[in-house]
Structures are given as structure tokens and as C-alpha cells.
GULUM-758621 format. One record per residue: residue in three letters; x negated, y negated, z negated of N, C-alpha, C in turn. Coordinates in steps of 0.02 Angstrom, whole numbers, plus 32768, in hexadecimal, padded with zeros to 4 digits. Layout:
BEGIN
alaXYZXYZXYZ ...
//
This chain:
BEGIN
unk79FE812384FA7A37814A84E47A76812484F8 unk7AAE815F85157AF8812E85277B11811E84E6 unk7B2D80F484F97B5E80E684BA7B9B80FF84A6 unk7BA0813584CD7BD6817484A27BA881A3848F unk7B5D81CF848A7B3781E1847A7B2C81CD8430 unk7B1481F483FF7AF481DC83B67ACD8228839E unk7AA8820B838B7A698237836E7A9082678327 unk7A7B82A783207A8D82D782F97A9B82BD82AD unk7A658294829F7A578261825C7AA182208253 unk7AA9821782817ADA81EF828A7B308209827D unk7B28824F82A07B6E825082A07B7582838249 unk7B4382A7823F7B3F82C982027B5D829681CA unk7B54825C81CF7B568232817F7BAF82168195 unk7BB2821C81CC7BF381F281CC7C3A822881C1 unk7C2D826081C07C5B82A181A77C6582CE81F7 unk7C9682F881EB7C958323822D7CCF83138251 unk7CF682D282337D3B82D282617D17829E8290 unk7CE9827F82787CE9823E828E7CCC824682D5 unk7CD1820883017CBF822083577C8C81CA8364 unk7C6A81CA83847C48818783967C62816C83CA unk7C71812383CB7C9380FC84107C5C80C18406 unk7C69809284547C42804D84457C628035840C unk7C2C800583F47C4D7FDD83B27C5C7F9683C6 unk7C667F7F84177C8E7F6084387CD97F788438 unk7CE47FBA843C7D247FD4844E7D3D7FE68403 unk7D267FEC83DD7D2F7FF183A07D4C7FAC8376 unk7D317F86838F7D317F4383747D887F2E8394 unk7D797F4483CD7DBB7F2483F37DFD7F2C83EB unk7DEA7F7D83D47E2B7FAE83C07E397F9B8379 unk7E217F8783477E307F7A83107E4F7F2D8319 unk7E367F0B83477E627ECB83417E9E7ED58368 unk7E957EFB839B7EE17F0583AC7F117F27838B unk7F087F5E83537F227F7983307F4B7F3D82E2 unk7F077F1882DE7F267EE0829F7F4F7E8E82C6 unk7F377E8B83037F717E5C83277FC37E888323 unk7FBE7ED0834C80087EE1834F80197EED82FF unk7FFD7EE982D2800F7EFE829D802B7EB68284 unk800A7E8A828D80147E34827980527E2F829C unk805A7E3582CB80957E10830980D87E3182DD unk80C57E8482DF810F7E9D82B581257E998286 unk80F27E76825281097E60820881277E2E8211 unk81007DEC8241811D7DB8824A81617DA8826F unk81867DF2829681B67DF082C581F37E08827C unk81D67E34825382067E4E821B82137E0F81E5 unk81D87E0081DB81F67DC581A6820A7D8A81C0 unk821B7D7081F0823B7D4C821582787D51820A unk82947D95821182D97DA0820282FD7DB381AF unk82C67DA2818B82CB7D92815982F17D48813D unk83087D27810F830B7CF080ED82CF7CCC80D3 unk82B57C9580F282767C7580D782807C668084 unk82AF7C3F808482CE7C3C804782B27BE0802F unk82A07BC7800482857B7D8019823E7B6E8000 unk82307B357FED81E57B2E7FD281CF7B317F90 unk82047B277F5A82047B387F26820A7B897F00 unk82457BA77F3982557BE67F3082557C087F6E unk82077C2C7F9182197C547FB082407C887FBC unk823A7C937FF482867CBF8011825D7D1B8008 unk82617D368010824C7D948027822B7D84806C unk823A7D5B809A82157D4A80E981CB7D1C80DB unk81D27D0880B2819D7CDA80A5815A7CE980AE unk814A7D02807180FC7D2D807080F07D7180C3 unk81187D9780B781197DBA80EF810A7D978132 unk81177D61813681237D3B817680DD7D108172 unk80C57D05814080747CD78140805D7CF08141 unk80477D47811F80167D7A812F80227D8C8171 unk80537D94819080557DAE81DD80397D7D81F4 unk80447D3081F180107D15821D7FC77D118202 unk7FB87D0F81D97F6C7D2781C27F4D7D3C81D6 unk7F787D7581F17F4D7DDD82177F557DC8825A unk7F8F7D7882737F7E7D7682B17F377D4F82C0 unk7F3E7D2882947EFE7CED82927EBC7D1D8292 unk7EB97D43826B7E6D7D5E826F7E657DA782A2 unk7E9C7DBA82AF7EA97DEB82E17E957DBC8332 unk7E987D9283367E957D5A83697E4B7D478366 unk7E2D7D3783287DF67D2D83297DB37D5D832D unk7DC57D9383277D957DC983287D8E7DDD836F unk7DC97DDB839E7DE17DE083E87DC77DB383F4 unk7DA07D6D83E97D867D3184017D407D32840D unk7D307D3F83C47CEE7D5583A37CD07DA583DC unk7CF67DC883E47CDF7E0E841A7CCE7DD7845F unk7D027DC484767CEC7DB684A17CBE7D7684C1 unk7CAB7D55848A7C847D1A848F7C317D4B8484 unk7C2C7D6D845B7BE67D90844E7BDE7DCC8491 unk7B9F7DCD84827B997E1D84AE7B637E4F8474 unk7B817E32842A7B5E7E61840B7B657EA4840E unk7B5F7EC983FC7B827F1483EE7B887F4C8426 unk7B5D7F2E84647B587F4784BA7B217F84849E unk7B347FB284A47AF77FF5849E7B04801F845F unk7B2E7FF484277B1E800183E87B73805083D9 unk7B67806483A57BA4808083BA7BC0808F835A unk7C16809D834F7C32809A83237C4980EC8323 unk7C5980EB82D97C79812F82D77CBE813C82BC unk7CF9815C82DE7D42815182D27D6081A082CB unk7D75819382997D9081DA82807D8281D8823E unk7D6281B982107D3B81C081BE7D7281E281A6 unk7D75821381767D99825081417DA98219811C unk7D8B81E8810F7DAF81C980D87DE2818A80EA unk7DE1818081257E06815581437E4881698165 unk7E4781A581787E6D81D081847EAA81EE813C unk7E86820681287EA781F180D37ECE81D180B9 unk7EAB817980C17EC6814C80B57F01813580DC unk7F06814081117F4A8133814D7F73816C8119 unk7F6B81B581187F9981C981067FBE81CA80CA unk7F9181B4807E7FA7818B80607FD1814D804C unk7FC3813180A27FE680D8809B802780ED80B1 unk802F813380E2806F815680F5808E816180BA unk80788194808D80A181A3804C80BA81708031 unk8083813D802380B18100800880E680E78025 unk80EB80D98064811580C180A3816880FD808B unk81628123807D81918161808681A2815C8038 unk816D8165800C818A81737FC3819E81227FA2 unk818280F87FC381A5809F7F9381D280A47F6E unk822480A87F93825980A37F7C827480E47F60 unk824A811E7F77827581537F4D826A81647F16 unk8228816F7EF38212816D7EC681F5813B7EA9 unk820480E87EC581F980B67E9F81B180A67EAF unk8198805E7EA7815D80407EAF812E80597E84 unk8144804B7E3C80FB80707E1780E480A97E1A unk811980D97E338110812E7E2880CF81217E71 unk80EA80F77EA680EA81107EEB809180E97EF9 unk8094809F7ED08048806A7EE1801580AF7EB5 unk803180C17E6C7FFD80ED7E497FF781217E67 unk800A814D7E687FFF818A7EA27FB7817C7ECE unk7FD4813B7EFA7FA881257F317F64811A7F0F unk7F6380EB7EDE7F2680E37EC37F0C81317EA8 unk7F30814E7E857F1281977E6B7EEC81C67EB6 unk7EFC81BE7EE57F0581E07EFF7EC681C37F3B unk7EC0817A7F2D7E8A81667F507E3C81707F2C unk7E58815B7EDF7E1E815C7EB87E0C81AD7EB1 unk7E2581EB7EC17E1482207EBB7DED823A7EEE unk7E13823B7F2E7DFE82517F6B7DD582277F7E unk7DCF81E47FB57DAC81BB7FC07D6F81A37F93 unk7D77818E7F5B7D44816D7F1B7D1E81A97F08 unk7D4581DB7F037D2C82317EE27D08820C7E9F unk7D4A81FD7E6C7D3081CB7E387D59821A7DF6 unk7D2082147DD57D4482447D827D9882307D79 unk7D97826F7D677DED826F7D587E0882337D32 unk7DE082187CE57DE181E07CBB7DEF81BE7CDF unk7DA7819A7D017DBC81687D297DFC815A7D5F unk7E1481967D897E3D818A7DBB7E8C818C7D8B unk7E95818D7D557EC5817F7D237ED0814F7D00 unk7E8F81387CE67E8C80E77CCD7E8B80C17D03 unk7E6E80D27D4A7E8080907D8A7EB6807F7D8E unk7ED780C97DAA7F1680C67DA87F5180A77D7D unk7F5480BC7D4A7F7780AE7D0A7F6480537D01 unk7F41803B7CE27F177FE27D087F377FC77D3B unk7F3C7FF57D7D7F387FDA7DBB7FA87FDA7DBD unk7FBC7FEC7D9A800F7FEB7D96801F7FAA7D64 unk7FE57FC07D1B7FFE7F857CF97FEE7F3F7D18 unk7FA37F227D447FAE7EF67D5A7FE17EDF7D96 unk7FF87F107DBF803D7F0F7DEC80797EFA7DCB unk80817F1D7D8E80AE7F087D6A80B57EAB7D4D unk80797E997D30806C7E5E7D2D80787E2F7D48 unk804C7E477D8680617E0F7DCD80AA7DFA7DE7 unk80C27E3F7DF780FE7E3F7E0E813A7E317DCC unk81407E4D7DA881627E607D8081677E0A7D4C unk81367DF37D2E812B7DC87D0B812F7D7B7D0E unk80E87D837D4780C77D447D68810D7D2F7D97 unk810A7D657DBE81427D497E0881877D507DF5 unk81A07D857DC481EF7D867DB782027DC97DEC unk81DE7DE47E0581FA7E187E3A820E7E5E7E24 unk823B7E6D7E4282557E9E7E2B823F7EE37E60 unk82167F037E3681F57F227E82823A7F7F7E7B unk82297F937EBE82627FD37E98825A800B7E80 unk8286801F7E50826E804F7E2A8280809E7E4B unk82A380A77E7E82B980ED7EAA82DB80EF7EA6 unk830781337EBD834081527ECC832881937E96 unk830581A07E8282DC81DA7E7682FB81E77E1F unk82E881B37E0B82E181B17DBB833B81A97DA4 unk837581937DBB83B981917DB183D681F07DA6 unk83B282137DE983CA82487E0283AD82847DCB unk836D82637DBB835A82897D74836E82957D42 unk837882387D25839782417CEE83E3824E7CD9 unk83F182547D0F844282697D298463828F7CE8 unk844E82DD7D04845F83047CC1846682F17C64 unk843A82C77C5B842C82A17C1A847982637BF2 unk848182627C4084C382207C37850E823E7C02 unk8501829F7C1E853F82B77BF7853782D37BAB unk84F682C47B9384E182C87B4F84EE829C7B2D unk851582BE7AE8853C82817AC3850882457AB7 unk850C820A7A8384E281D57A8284EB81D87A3A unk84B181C37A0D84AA81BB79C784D5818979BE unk84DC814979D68506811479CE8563811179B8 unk856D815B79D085B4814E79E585C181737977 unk859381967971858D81AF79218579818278ED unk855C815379038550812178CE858780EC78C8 unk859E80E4790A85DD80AF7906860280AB78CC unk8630807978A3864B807C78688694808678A0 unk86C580A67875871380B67898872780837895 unk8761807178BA8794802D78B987CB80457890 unk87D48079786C880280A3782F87F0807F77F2 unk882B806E77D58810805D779187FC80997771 unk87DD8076772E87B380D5771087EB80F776E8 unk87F1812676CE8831814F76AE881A81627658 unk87D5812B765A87D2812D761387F1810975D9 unk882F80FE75DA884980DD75BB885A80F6756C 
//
């Protein structure tokens, strides 16, 4: 059998978007995809502020994970071409649920700052744990809901970060701003009293 060829059994379990390539070329394309992905994190947070060793900068982390994804993006490109495993064998590209997931990591990419991190990371998780996981409603609410409060923790607590809250939630509560306030009725007057 070629190795763009796969048996009926094969392509049935892997869904109907999905298509078979070598799992040489498969292999290759994913490291070239997580090298250019490494190089451009590492070219963005560069132009960031490192900031120092006590108090990283916003460039910092960004800039050690980009080389990370270069380091093992490099090594998987090493690893292909040092083996000749995977000659005959073949992969399948297109999965429904991977597909999904890109467009998901888009929404997040697009909704972050407008509707804020927690609205925008929970969503993602709801939305992974529903579709992808195909997990009970309970569960994809308690992940979710869990999966913000430990974000919150991390970021919020542990690290001091101020992650953002949107553009979204100001424009809402907008209208609310011209409703009187209980406060301004409880205040005592600066009048003396006239009970004399």
C-alpha cells in the first residue's frame, strides 16, 4: 500500500474531514509550523522590556517560551531526519476536533481584550470541554468555572498580574453610572440641624 493510500477502517475512525499524508511529512510540517511559531514569539518579545532578574519585564517569559518551541521545534526536525522511521506509515490531518480547536484559539486571540481574559480563557474552556471532550453540561461548567478560579489564582494572586478585564463590561455598565447612589442619602448634611 502507498503511503497516501489508507484502508476504509482507517480513515472511518479518524472523522470525514480528515485526509492521510506520510507521517514523515506530517512530522515535518508540524515542526515547521512550531519553529515559525517559536521564531515569532521570540522576534515579538524581544521588543518587549526584559525587565531584570528579580522583577521580570512583560518580554521575559514570552521570550523563554519562544525559545523553548525553538529548541524542541529544532529537535523534532533533527530527530525526522536522523531516523527513517515512519517511511510507508501514514498520518491523518484535518481531525473535527482539531480544527475546532484552532478556531477556538482564534476566538480567544480576537475576544482577550474585548471582553476580558476570564469571560474570553472560560468560554474557551466551555467550549472545548463541550464540543471536543463532548463532556455533560455539569461538568463543562464546573471545568470551566475551576479552570478561571485557578487562572485567577495564578495570575491574579501568586504572580500579582493584572490580567484584562475588556472594553466590553465599562460600555455595559455605562447606563447604570446615571442612577442615583444610596450613599449620597445616607450622607449626614454639613447644615446645622434646625432643631433647636
Amino acid at each position: 500500500m502507498s503511503p497516501d493510500q489508507s484502508t476504509p477502517q482507517e480513515a472511518d475512525g479518524e472523522g470525514a474531514w480528515a485526509w492521510p499524508i506520510p507521517a514523515r511529512l506530517g512530522d515535518a510540517m508540524v515542526a515547521l509550523a512550531l519553529l515559525a511559531s517559536g521564531l515569532f514569539v521570540v522576534w515579538q518579545a524581544a521588543l518587549l522590556p526584559f525587565g531584570k532578574v528579580g522583577l521580570p519585564g512583560p518580554g521575559f517569559f514570552p521570550f523563554a517560551l519562544g525559545i523553548a518551541l525553538v529548541l524542541l521545534a529544532l529537535a523534532i526536525l533533527y530527530g525526522i531526519w536522523r531516523s527513517g522511521a515512519g517511511i510507508g506509515e501514514t498520518v491523518f490531518v484535518g481531525h473535527r476536533d482539531v480544527l475546532l480547536t484552532l478556531l477556538a484559539l482564534a476566538g480567544v486571540a480576537f475576544a482577550f481584550e474585548r471582553v476580558g481574559a476570564y469571560v474570553a480563557l472560560g468560554t474557551f474552556a466551555a467550549f472545548l470541554l463541550l464540543l471536543v471532550a463532548r463532556s455533560a453540561l455539569w461538568r463543562v461548567l464546573l471545568g470551566a468555572g475551576l479552570g478561571m478560579v485557578a487562572v485567577w489564582l495564578f495570575f491574579g494572586v501568586a504572580l500579582g498580574v493584572r490580567l484584562p478585564t475588556g472594553e466590553l463590561w465599562p460600555q455595559l455598565l455605562e447606563p447604570t453610572a446615571a442612577l442615583p447612589s444610596d450613599e449620597s442619602s445616607e450622607q449626614p448634611s454639613d447644615e446645622p440641624s434646625a432643631q433647636q
